[in-house]
C-alpha positions in Angstrom: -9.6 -7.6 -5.0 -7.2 -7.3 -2.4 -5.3 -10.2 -0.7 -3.8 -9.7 3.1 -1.8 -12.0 4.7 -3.3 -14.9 6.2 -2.4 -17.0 8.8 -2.3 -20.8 8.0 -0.7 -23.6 9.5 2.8 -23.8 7.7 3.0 -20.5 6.0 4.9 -17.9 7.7 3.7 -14.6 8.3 5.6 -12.7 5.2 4.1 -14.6 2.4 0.5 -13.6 0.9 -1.9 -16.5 0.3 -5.2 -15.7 -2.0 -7.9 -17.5 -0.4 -9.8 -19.5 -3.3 -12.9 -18.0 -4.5 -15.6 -21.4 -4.7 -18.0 -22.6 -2.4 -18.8 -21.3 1.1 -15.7 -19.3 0.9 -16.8 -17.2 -1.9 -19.9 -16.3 -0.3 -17.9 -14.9 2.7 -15.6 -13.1 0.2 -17.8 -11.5 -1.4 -19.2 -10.0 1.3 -16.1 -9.1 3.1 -15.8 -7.3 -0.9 -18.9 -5.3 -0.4 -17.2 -4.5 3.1 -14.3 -3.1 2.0 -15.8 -0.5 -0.3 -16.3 1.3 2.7 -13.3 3.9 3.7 -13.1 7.7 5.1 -14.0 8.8 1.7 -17.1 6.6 1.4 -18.7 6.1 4.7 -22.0 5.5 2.8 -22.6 3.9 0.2 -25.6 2.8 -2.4 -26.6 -0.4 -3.6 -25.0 1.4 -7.3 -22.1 2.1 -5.8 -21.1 -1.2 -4.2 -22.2 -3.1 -7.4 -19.9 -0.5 -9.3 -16.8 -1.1 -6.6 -17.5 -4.8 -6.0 -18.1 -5.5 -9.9 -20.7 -7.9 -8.7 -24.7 -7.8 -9.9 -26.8 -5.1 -8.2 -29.1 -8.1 -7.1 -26.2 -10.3 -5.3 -25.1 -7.1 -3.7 -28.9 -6.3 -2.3 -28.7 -10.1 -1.1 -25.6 -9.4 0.8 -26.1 -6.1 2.0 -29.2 -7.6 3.1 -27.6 -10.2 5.1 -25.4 -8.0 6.5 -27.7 -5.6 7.7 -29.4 -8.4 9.8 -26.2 -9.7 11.4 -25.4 -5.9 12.1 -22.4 -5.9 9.9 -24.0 -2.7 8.0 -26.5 -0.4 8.8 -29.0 1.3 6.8 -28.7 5.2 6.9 -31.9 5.5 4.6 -34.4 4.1 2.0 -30.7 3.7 -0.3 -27.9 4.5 1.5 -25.8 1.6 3.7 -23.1 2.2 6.4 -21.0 0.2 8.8 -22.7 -1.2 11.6 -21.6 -1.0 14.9 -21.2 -4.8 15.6 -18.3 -5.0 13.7 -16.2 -2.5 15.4 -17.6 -4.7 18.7 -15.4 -7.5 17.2 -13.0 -5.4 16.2 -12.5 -4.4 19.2 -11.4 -7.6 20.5 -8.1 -7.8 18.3 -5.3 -8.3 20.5 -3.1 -6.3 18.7 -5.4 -3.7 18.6 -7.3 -3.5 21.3 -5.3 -5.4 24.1 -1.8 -3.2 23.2 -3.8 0.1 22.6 -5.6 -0.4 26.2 -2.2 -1.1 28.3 -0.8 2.0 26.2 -3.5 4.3 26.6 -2.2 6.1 30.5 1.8 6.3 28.9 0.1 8.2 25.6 -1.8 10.3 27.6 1.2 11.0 29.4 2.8 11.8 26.3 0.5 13.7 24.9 0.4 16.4 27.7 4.2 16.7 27.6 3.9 17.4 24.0 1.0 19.0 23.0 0.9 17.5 19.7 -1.2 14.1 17.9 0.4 11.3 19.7 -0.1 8.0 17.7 0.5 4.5 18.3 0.0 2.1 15.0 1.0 -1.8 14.5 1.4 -3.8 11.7 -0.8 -5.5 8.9 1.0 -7.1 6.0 2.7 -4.2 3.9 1.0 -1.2 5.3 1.0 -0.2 9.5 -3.1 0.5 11.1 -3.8 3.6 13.0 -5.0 1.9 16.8 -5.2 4.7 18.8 -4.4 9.0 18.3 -4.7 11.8 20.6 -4.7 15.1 19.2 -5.0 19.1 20.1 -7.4 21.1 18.3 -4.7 23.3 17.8 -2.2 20.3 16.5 -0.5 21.2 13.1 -3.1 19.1 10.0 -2.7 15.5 9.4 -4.4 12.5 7.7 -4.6 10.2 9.7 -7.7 8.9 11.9 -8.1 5.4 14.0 -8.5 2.8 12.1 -6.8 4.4 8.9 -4.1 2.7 7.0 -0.5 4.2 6.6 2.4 3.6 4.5 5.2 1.3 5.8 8.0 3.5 3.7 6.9 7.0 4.1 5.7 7.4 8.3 7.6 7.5 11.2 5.6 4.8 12.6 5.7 2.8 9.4 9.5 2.6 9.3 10.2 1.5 12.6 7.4 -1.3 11.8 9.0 -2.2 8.5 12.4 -1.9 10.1 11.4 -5.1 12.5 9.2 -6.8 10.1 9.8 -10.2 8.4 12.9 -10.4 6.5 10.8 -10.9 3.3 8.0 -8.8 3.7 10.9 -5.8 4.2 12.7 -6.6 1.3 9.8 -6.7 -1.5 8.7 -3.1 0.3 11.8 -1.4 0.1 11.7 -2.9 -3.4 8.6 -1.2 -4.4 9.3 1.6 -2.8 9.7 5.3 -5.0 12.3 6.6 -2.4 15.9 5.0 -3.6 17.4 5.6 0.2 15.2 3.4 1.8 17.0 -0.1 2.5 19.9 2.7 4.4 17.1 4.6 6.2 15.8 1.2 7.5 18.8 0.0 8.3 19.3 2.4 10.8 16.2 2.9 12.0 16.7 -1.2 12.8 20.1 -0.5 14.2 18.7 3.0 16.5 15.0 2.1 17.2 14.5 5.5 16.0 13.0 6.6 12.9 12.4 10.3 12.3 10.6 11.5 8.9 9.7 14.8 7.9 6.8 15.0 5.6 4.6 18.2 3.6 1.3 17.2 3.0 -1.1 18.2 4.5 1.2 20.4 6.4 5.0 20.2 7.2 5.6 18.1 9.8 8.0 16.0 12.1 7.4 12.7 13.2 9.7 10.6 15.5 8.9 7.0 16.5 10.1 4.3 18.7 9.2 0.8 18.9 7.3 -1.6 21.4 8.1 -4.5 22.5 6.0 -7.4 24.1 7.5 -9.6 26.6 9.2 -12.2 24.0 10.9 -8.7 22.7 9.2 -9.0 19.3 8.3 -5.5 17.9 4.1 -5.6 18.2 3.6 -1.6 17.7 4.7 1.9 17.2 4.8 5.0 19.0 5.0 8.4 17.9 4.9 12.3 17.9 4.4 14.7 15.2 4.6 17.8 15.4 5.0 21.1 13.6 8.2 20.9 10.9 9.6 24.3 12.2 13.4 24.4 14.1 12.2 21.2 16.5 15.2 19.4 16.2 14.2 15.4 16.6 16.6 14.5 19.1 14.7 16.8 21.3 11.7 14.8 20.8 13.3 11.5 20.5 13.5 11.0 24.3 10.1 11.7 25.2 9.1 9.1 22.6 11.8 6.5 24.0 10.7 6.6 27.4 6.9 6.1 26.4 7.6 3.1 24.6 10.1 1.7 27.1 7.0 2.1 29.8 4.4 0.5 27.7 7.0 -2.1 26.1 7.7 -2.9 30.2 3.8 -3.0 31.1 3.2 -5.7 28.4 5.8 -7.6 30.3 9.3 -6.4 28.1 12.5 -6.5 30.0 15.3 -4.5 28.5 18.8 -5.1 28.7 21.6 -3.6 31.0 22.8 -2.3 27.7 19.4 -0.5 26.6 19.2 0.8 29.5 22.1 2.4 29.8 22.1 4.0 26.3 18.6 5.3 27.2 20.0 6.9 30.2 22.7 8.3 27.7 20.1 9.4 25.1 18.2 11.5 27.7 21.3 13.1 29.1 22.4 14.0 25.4 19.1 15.5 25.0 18.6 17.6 28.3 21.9 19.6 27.5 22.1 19.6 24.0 18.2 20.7 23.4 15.6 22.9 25.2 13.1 20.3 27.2 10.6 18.9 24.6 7.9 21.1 26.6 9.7 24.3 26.9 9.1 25.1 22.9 5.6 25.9 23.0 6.1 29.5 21.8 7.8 28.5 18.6 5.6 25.9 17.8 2.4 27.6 17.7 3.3 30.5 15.8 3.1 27.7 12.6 -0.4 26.4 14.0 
């Protein structure tokens, strides 16, 4: 079973807490464990199936499911077969982190988006692993994994980095620790130092991602902004400023004000980039030859 972060009075944000499994609490647990079965891979499931994944009796599943079908928590898809109900992404949908930064962001991706021509995503944290809030993609855009809603790696994604780069002290340390990739603490380190994080990746396809923070009005890091896009002879500093700017205008429309000092260097960073690099638009050619 898996444990997330909680928040409780007292306990700060980086430290996992298992909630205790007696009593009214293990009744909602168990039910947010037949919920969880549920992912892109399994978007229906049978009773079978989510005894067999929950490791609970088929009857206390058929009690639950059943329970949850009448709050609208699940739906039934036939005689057998459950799926997620609709109610819950109504909840959902009421996250502030999700739904309240995604729908102040949404006009500066689309902006984004038609500069670039590629998936734009925008992702915020959740314990050790960054959530997919909002994409917008081309149907000629190079292959990718990932889908709203979807979970992503903190260690391996442009968006995950710059998140783990401004994450608790703690939670950063004991990721980079279990982390496969031996360069990571310097990698972070200057994607904290830059606010730039720029990973390369070849599965599904080669790709480039750059990301940039935003910030919220206290200056905390609340989400992540990116573009991928096709691994050919893009260089990232050429795509770097595009992604800057979008996250400076949705970190100022949820009330961020930068300093003299990051202004300045943005106004160096895009001046370094319009005469070192082609326009981020003007390689359209190039780019879908490989698409």
């Amino acid at each position: 079973m898996k444990h997330h972060a909680l928040a409780y009075p007292g306990i700060t944000e980086d430290k996992e807490v298992p909630v205790p499994a007696t009593g009214r609490d293990g009744v909602l647990l168990r039910a947010l464990r037949v919920l969880e079965q549920f992912d892109a891979e399994h978007r229906t499931l049978n009773l079978t199936e989510l005894s067999t994944g929950t490791g609970m009796p088929r009857t206390t599943v058929w009690r639950i499911a059943r329970e949850l079908v009448n709050w609208g928590a699940l739906e039934r898809v036939s005689e057998e077969r459950y799926a997620v109900g609709v109610r819950l992404w109504e909840i959902a949908s009421l996250a502030p982190r999700g739904h309240g930064v995604r729908e102040t962001a949404l006009p500066y991706l689309e902006d984004l988006y038609q500069v670039s021509g590629h998936h734009v995503l925008l992702a915020v944290r959740d314990g050790k692993e960054a959530v997919l809030i909002d994409r917008l993609s081309s149907r000629h855009a190079t292959a990718v994994d990932y889908r709203i809603g979807g979970r992503l790696p903190l260690d391996t994604t442009g968006v995950g980095q710059v998140l783990l780069a401004h994450a608790p002290a703690g939670l950063r340390e004991r990721v980079i620790k279990g982390s496969d990739d031996p360069n990571l603490r310097g990698i972070i380190a200057a994607v904290r130092k830059s606010d730039e994080a720029a990973v390369r990746r070849v599965v599904p396809s080669e790709t480039l991602s750059v990301a940039c923070p935003v910030r919220d009005e206290e200056g905390d890091v609340v989400a992540a902004v990116s573009v991928v896009v096709p691994d050919l002879t893009t260089h990232p500093t050429s795509i770097a400023m595009a992604v800057r700017t979008t996250a400076a205008a949705i970190s100022r429309a949820l009330g961020h004000v930068a300093s003299p000092r990051a202004r300045r260097e943005i106004g160096e960073a895009r001046a370094r980039a319009t005469s070192a690099n082609p326009p981020f638009a003007a390689r359209p050619a190039a780019v879908a030859n490989r698409t």
